[in-house]
N, C-alpha and C positions, 0 to 999 in steps of 0.2 A: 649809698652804695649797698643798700639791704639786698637789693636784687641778686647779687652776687653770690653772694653768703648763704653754706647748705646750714642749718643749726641743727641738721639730723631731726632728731624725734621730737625736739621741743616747737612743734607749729606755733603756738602762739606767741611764742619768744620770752614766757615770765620766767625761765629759769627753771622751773622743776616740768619733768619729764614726766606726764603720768602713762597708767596702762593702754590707756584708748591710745596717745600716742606713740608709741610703741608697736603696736598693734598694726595702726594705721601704717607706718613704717616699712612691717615685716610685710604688710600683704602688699607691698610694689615689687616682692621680687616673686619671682616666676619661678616654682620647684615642678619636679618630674614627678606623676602618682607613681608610687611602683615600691618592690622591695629596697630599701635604704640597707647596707652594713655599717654602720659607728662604731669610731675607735678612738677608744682614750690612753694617753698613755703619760704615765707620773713620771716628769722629768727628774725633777728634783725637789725634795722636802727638806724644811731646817724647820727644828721645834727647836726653842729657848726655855728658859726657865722651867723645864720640865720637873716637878716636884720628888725628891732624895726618894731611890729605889724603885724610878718607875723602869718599865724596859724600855731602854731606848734603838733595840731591834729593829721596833716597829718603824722605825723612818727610813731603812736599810730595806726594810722586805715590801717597802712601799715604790719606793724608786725603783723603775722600769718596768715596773705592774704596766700590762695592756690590758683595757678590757674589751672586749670587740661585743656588740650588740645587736640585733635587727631588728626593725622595726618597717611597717606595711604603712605608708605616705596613700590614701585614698584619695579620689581626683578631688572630694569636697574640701579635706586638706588641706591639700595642693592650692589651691586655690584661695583659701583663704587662712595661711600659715599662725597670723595673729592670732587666730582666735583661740588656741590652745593654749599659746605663751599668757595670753589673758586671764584663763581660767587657773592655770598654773600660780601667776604671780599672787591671785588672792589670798591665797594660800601664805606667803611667804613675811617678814617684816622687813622687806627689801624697798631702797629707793634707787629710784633709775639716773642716774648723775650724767651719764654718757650714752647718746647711741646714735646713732649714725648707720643706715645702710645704702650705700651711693656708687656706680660704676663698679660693681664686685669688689666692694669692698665694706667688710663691718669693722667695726669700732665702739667699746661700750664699757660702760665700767657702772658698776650698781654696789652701793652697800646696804649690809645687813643686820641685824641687830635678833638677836635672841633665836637663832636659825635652831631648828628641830628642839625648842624648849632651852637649851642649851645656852646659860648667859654669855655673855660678848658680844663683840662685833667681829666683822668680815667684810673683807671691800674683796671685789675682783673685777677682774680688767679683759676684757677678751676682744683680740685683734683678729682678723685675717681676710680671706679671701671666698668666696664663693659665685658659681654659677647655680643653673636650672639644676646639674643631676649630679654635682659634688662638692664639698667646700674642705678646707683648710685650715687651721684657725689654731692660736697660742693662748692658755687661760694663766691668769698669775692673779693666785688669792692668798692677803695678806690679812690677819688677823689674831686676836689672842683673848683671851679671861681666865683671872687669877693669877695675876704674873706670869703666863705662859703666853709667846709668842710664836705665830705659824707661818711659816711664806712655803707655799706649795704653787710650784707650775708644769703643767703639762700640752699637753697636744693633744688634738681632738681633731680627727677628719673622719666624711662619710662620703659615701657615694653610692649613686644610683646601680644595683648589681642584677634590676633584670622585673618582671613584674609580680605582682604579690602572689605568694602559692595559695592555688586555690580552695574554696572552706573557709 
């Protein structure tokens, strides 16, 4: 009964996701070229083990930060979504463990190891929804090094607000 069965990103079925599937993936969905707005918004953070006298403010002034952002989606873009996320991941010491994009809906979870130089690891998980000219979506990234532990999750939606200003 394989036939049935989506495995998302993993086409060849050995278990690990690489970038090209991924890729291949993300260019079956159909985005809008034009001006995008994105918006992140930090639901909620807990640090643990935070080391004697650090301030622990920063997880108060963190929670309900939006950041709202724009970005110009080009029709070559648009059309072929992976190919940035490709470029992107070489960068990173990320593995892709989950991802899935099937009937407006993603699904994905990748972890990471030594992200911006910085020892540890970090997994996250990112759920939700999307069409051609907006999507929806919850991130929850768990993580720690040095006896400090992180669970931070937020919210992330963008949509199409019109076409890219000219220049």
């Amino acid at each position: 009964m394989t036939g049935c069965s989506d495995k998302g990103a993993d086409h060849d079925g050995d278990g690990k996701i690489t970038t090209e599937e991924v890729a291949e993936e993300m260019n079956k969905v159909t985005l809008e070229p034009g001006e995008w707005e994105n918006t992140v918004e930090i639901v909620d953070v807990k640090i643990e083990g935070l080391p004697e006298g650090a301030p622990t403010g920063m997880m108060d002034s963190m929670k309900g930060k939006v950041t709202t952002s724009k970005s110009c989606i080009t029709k070559e873009q648009a059309e072929n979504p992976g190919a940035q996320f490709f470029a992107a991941q070489e960068k990173t010491n990320c593995e892709v463990k989950k991802f899935n994009m099937s009937g407006g809906a993603v699904s994905s979870e990748m972890s990471c190891s030594n992200m911006g130089g910085a020892p540890g690891n970090m997994t996250m998980a990112m759920d939700g929804q999307y069409g051609p000219s907006s999507y929806d979506m919850t991130m929850n990234m768990n993580g720690g090094a040095g006896g400090m532990k992180m669970n931070i999750s937020a919210k992330s939606n963008g949509k199409r607000i019109g076409d890219c200003p000219a220049g």
